[in-house]
N, C-alpha and C positions, 0 to 999 in steps of 0.2 A: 709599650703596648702589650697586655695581656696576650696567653695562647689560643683564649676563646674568639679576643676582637679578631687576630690575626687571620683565624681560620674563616672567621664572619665574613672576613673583606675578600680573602681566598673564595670563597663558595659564589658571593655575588658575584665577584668577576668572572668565574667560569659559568654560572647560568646566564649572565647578562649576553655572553656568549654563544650561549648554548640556543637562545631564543630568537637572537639576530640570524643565525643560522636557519633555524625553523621556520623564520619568518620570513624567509627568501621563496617560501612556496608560495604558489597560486596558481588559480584556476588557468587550468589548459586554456589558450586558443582557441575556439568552433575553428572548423573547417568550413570554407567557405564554399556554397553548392550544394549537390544533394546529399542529404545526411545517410546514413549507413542502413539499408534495411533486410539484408540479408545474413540469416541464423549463424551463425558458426556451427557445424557439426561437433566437432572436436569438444565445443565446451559445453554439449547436454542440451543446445537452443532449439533443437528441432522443432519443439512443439509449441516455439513461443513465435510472435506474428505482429508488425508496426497496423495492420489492417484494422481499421477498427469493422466490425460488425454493422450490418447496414438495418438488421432489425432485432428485432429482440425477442428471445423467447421467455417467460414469464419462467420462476424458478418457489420453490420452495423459501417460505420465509417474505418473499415479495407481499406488498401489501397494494389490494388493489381497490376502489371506487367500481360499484355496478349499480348504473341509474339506471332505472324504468321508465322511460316518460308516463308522465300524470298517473303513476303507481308508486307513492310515496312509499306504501305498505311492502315492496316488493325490491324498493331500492335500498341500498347500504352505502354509505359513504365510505367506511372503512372496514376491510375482510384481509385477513389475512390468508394467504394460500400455506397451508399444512405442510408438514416432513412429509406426507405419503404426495405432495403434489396434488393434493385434493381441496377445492372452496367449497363452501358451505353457503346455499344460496335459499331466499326464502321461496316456495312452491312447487323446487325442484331438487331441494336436498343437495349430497354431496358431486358434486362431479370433475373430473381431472380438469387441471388446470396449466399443471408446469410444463413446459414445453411448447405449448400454444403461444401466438400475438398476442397483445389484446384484439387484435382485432379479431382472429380465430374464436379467440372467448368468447368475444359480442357475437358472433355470428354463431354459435354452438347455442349458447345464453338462450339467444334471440330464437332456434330452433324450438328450443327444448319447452319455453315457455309457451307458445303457440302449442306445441302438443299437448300441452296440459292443461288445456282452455282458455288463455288469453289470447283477446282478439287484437290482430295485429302490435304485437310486442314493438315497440321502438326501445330496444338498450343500448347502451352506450357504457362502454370500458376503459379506465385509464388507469396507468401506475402510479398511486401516491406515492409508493417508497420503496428501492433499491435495494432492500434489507439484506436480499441475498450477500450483495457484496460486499464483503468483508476481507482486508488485509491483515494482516501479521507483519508489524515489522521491528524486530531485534535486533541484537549486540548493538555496535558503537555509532546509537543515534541517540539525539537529544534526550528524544522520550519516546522509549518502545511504547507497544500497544498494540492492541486491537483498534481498528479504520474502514471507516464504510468510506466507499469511495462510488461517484458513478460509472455508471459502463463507457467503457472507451479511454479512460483511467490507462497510465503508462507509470511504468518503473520509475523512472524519475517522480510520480506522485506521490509513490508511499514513501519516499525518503521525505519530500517535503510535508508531509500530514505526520513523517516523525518531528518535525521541527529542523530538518538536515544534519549533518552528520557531525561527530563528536570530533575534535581535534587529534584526536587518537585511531579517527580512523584509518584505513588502510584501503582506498575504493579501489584496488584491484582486487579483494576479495569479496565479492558480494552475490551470496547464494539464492537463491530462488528455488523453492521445495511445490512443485504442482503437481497435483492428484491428478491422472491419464486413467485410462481401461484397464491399463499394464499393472499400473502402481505407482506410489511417488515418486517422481523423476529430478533431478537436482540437477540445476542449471548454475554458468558460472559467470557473470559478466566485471567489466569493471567500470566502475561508477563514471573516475575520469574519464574514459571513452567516449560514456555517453553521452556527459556535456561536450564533448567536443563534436560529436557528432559521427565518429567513428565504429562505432558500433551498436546494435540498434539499439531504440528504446519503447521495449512490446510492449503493447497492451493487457493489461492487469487482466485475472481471471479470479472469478471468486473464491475464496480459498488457498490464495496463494501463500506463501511464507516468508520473508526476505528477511535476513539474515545477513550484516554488515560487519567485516572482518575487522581486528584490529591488531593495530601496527604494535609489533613490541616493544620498540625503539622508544616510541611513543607513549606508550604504557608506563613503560620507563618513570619517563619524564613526570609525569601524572603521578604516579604513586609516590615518585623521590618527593614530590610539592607539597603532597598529605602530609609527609613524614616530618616535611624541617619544621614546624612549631614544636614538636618533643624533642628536636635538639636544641630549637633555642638559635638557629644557625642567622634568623635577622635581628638576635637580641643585641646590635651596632650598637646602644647608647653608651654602652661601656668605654668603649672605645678610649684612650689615653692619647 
């Protein structure tokens, strides 16, 4: 037996190894009962929350529907609300928008046009599209990217709109970068936790950043696997 076969059968038998090993993980246990919804201080959670929001305030980039009853001329199916937080409406021009319900809209809307000479305005407001919220979610997932997600959206979402997480990952490390008054604040949770239900799993806020650590161990292993076709290390048919 040649020094290449020998080393060939050497290499399989220590990664055959090496993967029986690796393959002994899995998914944590849930905890059985109420799952975890209290911040950590210590790990930057302060400002993240399992509560979902009970109404909505309309945001920049939102795209909204404003019907006029029997005022085709004065309805818009689709408007987007502006970066300055401003719509653009026909009879009454620009006016604020973000921060408002719809239902505030409609009832601002529905003011504004009566002052401007329609008699008895009936409008009516909805949100075609969520546009505002958008995720960020990087390092070691399937497929990073940009992710609109709807409101009430939880951490564990943006892992799964990444396709979930790479074998290489490391889910004690996983950052969350959110814009505050302060400044951007970095949050630290870990992923296993939060299937199991040990620590919480907050609801996503637009703009968020997630960012998934990886294990080096792991890394490792991944890059040795790139590298064995230019050794040639499963080139066995030689073998004597």
């Amino acid at each position: 037996m040649s020094h290449n076969a020998r080393r060939a059968i050497g290499t399989s038998i220590w990664l055959a190894a090496a993967f029986s090993i690796a393959g002994c993980a899995s998914t944590p246990e849930p905890k059985i009962g109420r799952a975890a919804s209290q911040p950590v201080a210590e790990l930057g959670q302060a400002n993240f929350s399992v509560t979902r929001p009970t109404t909505y305030a309309l945001r920049p980039s939102d795209q909204i529907s404003v019907v006029v009853f029997r005022e085709p001329e004065l309805s818009l199916e689709e408007v987007r609300i502006g970066v300055e937080g401003n719509v653009s409406l026909p009879m009454i021009g620009s006016i604020p928008a973000a921060g408002m319900t719809a239902k505030q809209l409609e009832q601002d809307v529905t003011r504004r046009m009566a002052a401007a000479g329609l008699k008895n305005p009936i409008v009516s407001v909805n949100i075609a599209e969520y546009a505002s919220h958008l995720v960020t979610v990087e390092g070691a997932v399937d497929k990073p990217g940009v992710y609109a997600f709807q409101p009430g959206a939880r951490l564990s979402t943006a892992v799964a709109l990444a396709s979930g997480l790479k074998r290489t990952t490391k889910e004690s490390q996983m950052a969350v970068f959110r814009e505050t008054p302060e400044g951007i604040m970095i949050a630290k949770f870990d992923y296993a936790q939060i299937q199991q239900g040990t620590m919480l799993d907050p609801v996503l806020e637009p703009g968020d950043r997630v960012v998934m650590g990886t294990d080096g161990l792991s890394q490792f292993w991944e890059d040795l696997l790139k590298a064995l076709p230019a050794f040639g290390v499963f080139a066995v048919a030689g073998i004597q």
